[in-house]
PDB file with one MODEL, atoms N, CA, C and O in Angstrom:
MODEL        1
ATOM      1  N   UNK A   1       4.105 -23.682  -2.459  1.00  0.00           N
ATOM      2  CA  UNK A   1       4.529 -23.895  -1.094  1.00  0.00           C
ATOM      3  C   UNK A   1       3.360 -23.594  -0.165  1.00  0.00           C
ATOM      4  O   UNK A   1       2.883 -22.485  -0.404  1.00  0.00           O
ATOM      5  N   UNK A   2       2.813 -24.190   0.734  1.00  0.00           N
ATOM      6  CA  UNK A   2       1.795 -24.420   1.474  1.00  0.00           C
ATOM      7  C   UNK A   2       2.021 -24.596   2.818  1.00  0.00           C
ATOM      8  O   UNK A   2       3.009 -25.319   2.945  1.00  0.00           O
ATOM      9  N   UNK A   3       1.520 -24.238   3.985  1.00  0.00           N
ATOM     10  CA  UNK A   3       1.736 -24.273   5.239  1.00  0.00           C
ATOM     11  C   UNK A   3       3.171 -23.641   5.720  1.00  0.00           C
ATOM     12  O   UNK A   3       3.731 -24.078   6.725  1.00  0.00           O
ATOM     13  N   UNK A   4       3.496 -23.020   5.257  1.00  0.00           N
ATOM     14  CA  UNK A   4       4.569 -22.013   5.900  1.00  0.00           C
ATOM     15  C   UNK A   4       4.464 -21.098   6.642  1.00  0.00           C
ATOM     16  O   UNK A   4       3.314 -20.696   6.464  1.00  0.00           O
ATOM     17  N   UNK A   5       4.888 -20.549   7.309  1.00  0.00           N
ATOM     18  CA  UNK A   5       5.151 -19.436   8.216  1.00  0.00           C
ATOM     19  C   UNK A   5       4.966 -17.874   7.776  1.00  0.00           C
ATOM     20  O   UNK A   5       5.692 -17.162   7.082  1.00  0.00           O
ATOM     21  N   UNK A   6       3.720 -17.599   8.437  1.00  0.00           N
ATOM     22  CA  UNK A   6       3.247 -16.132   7.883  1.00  0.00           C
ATOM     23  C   UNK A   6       4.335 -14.996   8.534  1.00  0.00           C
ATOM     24  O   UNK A   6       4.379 -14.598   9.698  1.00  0.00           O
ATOM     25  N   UNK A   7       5.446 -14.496   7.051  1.00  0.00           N
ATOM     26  CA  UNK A   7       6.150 -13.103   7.760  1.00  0.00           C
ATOM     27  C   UNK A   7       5.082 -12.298   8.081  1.00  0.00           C
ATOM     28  O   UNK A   7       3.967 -12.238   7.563  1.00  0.00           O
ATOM     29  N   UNK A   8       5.602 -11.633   9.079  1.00  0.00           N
ATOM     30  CA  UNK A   8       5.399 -10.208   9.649  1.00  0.00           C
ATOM     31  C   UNK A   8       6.042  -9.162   9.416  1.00  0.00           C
ATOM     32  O   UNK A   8       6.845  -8.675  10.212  1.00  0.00           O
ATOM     33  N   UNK A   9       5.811  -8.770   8.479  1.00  0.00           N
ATOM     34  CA  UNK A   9       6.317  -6.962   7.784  1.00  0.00           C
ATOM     35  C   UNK A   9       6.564  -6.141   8.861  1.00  0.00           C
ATOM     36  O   UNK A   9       5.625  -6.062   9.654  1.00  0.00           O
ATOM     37  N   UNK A  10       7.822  -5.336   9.193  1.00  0.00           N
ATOM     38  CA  UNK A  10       7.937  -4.304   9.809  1.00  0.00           C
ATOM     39  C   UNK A  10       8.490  -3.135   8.974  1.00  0.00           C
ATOM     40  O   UNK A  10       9.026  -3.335   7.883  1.00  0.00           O
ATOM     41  N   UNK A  11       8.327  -1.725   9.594  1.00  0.00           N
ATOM     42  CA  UNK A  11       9.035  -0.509   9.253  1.00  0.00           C
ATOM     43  C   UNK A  11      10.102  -0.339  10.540  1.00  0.00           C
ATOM     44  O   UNK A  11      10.164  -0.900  11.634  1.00  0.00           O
ATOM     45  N   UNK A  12      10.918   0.711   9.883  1.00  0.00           N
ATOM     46  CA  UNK A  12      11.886   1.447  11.175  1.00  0.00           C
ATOM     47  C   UNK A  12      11.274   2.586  10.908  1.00  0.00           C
ATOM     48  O   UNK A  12      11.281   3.122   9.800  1.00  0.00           O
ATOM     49  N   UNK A  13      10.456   3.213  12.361  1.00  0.00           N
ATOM     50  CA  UNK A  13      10.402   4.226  12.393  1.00  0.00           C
ATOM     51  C   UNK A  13      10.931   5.367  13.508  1.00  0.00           C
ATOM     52  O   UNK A  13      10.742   5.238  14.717  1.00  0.00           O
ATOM     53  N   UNK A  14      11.724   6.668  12.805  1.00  0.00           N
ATOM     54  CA  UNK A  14      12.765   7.682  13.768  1.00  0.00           C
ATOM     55  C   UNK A  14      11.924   7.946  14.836  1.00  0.00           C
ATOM     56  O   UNK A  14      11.225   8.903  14.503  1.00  0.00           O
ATOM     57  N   UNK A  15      11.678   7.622  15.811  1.00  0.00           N
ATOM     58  CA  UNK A  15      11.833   8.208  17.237  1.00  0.00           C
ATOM     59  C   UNK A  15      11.633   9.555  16.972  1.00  0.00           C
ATOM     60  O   UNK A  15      10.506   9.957  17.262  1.00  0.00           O
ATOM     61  N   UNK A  16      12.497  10.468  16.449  1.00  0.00           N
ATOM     62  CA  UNK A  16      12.722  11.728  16.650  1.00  0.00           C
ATOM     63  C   UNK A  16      11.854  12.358  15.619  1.00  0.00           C
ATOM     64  O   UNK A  16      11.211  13.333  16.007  1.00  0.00           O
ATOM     65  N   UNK A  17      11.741  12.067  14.643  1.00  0.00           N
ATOM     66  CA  UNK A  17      10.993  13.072  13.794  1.00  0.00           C
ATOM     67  C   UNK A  17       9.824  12.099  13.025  1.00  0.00           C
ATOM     68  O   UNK A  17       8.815  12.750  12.752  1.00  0.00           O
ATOM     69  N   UNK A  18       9.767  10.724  12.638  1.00  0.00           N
ATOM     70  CA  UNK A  18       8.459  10.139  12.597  1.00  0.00           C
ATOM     71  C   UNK A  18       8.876   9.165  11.244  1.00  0.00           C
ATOM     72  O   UNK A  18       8.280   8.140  10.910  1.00  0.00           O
ATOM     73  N   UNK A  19      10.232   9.856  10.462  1.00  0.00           N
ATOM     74  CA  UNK A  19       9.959   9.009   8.880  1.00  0.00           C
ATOM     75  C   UNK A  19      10.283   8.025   9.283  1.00  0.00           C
ATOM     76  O   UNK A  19      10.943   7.839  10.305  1.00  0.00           O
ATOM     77  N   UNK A  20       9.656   6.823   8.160  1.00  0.00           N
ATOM     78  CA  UNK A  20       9.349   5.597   7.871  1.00  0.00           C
ATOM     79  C   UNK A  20      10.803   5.402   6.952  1.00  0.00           C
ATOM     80  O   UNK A  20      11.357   6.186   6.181  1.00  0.00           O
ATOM     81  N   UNK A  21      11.232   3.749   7.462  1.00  0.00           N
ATOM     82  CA  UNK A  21      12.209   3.716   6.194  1.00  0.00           C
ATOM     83  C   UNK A  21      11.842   2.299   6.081  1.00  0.00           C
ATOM     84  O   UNK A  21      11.118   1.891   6.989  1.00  0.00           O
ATOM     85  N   UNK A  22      12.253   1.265   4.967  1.00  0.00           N
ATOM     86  CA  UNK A  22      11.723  -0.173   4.926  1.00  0.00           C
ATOM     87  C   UNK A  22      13.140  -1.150   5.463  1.00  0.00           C
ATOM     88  O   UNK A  22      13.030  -2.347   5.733  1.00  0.00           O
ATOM     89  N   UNK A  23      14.246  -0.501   5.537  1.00  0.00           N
ATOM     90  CA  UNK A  23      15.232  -1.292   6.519  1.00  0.00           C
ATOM     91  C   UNK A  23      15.587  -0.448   7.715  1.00  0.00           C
ATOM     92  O   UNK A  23      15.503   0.762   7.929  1.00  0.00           O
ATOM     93  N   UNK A  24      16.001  -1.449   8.410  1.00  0.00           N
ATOM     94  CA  UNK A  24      17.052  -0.045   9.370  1.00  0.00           C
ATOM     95  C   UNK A  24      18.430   0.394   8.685  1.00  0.00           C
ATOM     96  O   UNK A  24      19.205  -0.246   7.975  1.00  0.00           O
ATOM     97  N   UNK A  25      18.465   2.019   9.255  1.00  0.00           N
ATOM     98  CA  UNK A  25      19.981   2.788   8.947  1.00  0.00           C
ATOM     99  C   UNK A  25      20.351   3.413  10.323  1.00  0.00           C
ATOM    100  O   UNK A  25      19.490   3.787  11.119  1.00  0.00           O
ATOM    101  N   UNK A  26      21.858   3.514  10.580  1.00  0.00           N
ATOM    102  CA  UNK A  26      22.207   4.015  11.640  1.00  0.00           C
ATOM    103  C   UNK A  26      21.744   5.452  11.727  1.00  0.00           C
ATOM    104  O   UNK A  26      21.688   6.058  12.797  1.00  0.00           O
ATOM    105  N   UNK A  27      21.400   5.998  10.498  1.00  0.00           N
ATOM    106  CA  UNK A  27      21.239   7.250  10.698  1.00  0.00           C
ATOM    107  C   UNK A  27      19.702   7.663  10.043  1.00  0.00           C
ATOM    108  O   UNK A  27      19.430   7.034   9.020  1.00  0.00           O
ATOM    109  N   UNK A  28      18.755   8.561  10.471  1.00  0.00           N
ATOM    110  CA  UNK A  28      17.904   8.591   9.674  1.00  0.00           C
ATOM    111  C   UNK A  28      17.498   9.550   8.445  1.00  0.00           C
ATOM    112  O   UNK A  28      17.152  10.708   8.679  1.00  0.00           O
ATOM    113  N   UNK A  29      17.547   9.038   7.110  1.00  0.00           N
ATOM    114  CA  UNK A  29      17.196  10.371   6.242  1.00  0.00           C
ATOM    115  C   UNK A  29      16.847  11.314   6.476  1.00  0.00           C
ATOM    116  O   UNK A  29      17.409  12.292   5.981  1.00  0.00           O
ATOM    117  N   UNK A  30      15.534  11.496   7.514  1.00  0.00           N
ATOM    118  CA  UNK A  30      14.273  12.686   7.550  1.00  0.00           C
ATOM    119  C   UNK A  30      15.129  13.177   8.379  1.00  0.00           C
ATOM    120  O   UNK A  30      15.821  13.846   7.612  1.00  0.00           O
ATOM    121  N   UNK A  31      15.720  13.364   9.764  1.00  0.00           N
ATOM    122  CA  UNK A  31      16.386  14.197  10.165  1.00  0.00           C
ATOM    123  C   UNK A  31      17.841  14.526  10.523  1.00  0.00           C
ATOM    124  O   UNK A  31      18.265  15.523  11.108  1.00  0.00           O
ATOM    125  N   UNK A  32      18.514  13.462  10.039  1.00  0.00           N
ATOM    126  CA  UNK A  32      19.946  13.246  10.206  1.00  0.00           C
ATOM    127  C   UNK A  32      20.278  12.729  11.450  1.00  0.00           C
ATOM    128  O   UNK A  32      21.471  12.647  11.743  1.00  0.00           O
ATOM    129  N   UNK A  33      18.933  12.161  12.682  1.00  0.00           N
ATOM    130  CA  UNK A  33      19.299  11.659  13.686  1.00  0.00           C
ATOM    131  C   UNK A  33      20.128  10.208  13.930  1.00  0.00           C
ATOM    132  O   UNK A  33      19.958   9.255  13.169  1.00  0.00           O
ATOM    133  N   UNK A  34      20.876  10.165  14.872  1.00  0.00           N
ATOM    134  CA  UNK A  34      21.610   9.087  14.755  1.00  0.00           C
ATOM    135  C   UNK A  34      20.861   7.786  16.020  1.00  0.00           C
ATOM    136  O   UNK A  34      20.510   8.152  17.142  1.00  0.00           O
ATOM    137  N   UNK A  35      20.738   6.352  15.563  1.00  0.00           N
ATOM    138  CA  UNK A  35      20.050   5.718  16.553  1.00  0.00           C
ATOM    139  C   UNK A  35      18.778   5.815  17.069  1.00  0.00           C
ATOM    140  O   UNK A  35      18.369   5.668  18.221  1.00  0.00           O
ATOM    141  N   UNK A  36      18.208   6.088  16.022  1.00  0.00           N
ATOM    142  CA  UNK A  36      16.945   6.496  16.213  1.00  0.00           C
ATOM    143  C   UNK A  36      15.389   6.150  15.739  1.00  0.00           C
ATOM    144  O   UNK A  36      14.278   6.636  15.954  1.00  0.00           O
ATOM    145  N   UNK A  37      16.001   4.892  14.875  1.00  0.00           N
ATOM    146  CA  UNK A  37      15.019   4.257  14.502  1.00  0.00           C
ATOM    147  C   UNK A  37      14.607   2.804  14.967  1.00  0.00           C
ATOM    148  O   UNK A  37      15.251   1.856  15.417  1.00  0.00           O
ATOM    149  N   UNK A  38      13.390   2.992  14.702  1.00  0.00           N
ATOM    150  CA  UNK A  38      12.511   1.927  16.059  1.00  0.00           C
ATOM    151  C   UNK A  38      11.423   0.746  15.100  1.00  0.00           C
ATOM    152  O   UNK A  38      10.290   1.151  14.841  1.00  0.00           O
ATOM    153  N   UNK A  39      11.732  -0.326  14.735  1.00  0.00           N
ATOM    154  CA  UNK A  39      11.251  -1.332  14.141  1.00  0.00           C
ATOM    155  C   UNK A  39       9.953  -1.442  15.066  1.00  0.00           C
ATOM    156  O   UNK A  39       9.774  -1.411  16.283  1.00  0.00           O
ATOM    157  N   UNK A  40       8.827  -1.635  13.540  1.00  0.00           N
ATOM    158  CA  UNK A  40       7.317  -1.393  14.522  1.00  0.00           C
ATOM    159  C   UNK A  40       6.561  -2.412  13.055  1.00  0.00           C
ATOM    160  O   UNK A  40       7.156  -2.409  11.977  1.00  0.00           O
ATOM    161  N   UNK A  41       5.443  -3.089  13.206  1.00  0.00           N
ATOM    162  CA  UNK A  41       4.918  -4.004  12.730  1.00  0.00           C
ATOM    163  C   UNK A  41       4.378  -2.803  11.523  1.00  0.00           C
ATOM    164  O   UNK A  41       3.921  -1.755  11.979  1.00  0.00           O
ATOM    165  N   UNK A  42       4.428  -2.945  10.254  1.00  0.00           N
ATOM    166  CA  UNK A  42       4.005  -2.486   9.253  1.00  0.00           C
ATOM    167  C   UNK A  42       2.084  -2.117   9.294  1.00  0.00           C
ATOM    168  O   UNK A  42       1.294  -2.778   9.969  1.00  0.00           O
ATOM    169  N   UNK A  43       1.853  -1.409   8.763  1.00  0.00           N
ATOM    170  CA  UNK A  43       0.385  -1.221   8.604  1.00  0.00           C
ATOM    171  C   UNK A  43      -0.376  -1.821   7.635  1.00  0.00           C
ATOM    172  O   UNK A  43      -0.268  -1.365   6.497  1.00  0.00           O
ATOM    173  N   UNK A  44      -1.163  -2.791   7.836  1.00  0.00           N
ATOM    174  CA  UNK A  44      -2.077  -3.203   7.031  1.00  0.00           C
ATOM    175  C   UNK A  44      -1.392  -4.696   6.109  1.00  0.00           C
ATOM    176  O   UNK A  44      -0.251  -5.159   6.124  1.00  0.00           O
ATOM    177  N   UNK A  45      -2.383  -5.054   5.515  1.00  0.00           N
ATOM    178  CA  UNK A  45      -1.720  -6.259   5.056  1.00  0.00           C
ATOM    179  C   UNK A  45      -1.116  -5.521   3.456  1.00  0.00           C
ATOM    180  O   UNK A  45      -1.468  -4.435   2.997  1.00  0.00           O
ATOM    181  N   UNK A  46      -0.226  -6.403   2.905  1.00  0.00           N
ATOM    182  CA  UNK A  46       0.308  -6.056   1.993  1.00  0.00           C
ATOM    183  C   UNK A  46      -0.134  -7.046   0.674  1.00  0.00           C
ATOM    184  O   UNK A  46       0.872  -7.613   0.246  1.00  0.00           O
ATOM    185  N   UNK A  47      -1.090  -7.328   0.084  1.00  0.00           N
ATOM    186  CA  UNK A  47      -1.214  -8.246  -0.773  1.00  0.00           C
ATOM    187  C   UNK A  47      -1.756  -7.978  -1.963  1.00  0.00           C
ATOM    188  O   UNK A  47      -1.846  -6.820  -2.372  1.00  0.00           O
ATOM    189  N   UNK A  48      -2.118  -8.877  -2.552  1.00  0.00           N
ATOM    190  CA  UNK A  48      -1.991  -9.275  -4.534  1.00  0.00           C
ATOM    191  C   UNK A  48      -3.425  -8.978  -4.091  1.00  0.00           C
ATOM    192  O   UNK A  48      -3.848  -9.081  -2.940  1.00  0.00           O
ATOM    193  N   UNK A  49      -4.493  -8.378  -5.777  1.00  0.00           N
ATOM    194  CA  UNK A  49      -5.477  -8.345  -5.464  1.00  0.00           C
ATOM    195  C   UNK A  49      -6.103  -7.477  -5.637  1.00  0.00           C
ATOM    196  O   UNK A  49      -5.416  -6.469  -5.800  1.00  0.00           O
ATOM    197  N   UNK A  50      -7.693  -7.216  -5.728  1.00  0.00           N
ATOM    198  CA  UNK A  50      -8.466  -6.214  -5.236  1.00  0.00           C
ATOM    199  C   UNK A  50      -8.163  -5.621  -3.984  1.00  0.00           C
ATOM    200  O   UNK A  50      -7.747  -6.300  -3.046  1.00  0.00           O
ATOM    201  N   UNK A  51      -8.431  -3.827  -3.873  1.00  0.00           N
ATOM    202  CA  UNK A  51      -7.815  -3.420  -2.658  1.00  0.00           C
ATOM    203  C   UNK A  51      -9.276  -3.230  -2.146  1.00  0.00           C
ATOM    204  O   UNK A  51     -10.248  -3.358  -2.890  1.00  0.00           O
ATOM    205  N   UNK A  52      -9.378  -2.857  -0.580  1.00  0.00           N
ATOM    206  CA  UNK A  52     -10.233  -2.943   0.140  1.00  0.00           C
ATOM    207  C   UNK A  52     -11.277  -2.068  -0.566  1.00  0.00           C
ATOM    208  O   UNK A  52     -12.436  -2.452  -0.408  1.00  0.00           O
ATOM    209  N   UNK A  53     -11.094  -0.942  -1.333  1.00  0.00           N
ATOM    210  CA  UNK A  53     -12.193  -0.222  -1.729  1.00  0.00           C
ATOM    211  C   UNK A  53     -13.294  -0.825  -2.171  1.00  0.00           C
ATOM    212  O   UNK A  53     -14.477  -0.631  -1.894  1.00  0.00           O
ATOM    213  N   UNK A  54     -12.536  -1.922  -3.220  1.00  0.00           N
ATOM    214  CA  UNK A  54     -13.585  -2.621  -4.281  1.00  0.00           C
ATOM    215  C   UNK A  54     -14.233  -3.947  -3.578  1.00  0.00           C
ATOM    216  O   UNK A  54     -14.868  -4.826  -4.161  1.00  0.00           O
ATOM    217  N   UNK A  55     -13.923  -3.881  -2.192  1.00  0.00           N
ATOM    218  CA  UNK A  55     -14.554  -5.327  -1.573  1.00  0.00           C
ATOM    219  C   UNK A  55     -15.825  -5.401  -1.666  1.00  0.00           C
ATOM    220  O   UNK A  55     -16.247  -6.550  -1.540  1.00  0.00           O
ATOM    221  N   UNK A  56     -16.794  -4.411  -1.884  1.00  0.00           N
ATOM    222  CA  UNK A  56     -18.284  -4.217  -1.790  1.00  0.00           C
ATOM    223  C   UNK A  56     -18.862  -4.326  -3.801  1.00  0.00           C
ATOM    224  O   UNK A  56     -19.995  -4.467  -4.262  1.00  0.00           O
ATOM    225  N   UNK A  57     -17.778  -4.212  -4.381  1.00  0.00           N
ATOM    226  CA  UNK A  57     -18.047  -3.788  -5.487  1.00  0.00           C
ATOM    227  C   UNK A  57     -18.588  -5.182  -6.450  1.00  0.00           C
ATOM    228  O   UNK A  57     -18.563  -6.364  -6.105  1.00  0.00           O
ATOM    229  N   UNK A  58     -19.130  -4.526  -7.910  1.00  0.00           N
ATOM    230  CA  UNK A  58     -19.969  -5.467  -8.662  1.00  0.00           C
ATOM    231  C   UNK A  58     -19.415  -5.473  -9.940  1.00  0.00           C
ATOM    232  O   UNK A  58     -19.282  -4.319 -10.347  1.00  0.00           O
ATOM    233  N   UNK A  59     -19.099  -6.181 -10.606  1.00  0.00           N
ATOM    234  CA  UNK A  59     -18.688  -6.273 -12.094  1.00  0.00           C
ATOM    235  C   UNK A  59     -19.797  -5.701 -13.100  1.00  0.00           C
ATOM    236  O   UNK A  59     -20.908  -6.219 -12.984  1.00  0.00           O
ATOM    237  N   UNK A  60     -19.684  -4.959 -13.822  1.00  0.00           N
ATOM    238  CA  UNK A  60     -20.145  -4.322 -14.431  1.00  0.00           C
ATOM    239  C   UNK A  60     -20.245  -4.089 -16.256  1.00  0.00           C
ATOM    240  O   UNK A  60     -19.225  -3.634 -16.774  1.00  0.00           O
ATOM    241  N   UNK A  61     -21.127  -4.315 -16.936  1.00  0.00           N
ATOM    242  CA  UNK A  61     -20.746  -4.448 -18.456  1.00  0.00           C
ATOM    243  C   UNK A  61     -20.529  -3.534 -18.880  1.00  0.00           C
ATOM    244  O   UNK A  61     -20.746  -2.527 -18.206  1.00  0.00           O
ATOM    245  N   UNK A  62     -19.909  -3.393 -20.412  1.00  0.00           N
ATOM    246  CA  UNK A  62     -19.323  -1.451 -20.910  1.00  0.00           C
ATOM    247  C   UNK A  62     -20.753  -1.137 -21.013  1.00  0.00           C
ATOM    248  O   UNK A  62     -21.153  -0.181 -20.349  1.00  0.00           O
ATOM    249  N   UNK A  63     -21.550  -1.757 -21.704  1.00  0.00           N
ATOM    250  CA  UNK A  63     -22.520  -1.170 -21.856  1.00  0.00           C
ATOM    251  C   UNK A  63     -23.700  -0.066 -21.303  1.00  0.00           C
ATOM    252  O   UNK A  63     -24.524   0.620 -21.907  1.00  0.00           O
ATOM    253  N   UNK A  64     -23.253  -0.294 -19.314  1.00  0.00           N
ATOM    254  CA  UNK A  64     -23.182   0.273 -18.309  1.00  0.00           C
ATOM    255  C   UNK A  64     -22.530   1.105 -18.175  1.00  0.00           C
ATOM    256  O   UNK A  64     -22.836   2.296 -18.232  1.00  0.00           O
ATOM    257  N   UNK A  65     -21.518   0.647 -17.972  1.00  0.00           N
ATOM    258  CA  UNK A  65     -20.086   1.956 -17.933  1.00  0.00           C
ATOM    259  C   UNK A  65     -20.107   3.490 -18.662  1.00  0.00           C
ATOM    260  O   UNK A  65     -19.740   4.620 -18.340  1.00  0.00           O
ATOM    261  N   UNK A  66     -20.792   2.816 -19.904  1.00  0.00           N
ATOM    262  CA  UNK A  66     -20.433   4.083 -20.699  1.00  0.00           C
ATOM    263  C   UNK A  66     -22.160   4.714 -21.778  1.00  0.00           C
ATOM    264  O   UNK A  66     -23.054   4.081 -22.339  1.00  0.00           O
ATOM    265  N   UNK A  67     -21.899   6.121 -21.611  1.00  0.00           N
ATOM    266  CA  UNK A  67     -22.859   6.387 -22.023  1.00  0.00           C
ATOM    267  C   UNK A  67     -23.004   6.804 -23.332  1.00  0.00           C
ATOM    268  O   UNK A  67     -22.905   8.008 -23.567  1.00  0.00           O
ATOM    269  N   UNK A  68     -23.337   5.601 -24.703  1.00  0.00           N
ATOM    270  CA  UNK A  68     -22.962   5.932 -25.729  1.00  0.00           C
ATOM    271  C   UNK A  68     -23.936   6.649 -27.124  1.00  0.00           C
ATOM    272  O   UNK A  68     -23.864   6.523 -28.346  1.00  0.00           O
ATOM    273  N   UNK A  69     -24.731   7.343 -26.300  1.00  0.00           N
ATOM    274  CA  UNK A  69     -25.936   8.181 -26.601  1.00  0.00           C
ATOM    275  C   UNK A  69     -25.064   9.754 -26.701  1.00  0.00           C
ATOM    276  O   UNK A  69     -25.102  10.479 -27.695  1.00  0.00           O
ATOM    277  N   UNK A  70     -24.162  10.110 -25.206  1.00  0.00           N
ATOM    278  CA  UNK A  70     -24.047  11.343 -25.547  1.00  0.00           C
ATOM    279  C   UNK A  70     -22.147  11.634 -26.459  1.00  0.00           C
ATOM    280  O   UNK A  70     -21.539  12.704 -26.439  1.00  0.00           O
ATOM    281  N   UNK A  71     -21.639  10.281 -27.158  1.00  0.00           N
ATOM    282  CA  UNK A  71     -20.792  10.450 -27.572  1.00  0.00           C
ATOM    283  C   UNK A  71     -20.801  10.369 -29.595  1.00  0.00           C
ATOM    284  O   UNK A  71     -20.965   9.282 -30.150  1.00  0.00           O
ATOM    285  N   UNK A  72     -20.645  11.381 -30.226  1.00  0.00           N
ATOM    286  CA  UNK A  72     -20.690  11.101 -31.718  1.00  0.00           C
ATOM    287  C   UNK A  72     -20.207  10.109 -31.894  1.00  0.00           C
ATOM    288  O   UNK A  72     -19.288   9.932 -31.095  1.00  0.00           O
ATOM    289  N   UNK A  73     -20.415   8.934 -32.881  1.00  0.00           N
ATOM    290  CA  UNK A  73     -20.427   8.265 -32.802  1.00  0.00           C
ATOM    291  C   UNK A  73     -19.352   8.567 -35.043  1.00  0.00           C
ATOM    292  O   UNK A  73     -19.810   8.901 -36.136  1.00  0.00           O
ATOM    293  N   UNK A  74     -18.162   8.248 -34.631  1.00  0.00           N
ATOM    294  CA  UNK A  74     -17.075   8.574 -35.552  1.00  0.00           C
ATOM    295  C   UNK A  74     -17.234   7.384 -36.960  1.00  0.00           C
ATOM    296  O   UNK A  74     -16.716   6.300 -36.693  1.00  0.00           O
ATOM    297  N   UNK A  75     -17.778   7.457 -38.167  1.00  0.00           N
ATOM    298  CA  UNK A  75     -17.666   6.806 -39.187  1.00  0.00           C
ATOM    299  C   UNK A  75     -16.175   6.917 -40.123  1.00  0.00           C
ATOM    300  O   UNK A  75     -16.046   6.264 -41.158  1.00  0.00           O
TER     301      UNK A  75
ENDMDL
END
């Protein structure tokens, strides 16, 4: 499916004490307040993938990876 309509992720978050929930509830877990949660655009994108850490990063062979000089080497 192609050219569709990009959702926009939101949270409800309590007004009163700060927790995050992923639907709205009349009432909120974190403090038992009632009416108090406030739908707000989610943080960050949510996707499939390498996460931002590894955006700079390089593929690398084991041979690199690992240092097989200081491991006995098991017959």
């Amino acid at each position: 499916m192609t050219g569709g309509v990009k959702r926009v992720r939101s949270i409800f978050r309590c007004q009163a004490c700060g927790h995050a929930e992923p639907k709205w509830a009349g009432k909120c877990p974190g403090c038992d307040a009632w009416n108090t949660l406030a739908e707000e655009a989610a943080p960050g994108p949510r996707g499939r993938g390498a996460s931002a850490t590894m955006a700079g990063s390089r593929p690398i062979s084991i041979a690199e990876a690992i240092d097989t000089d200081s491991v006995p080497r098991l017959v």
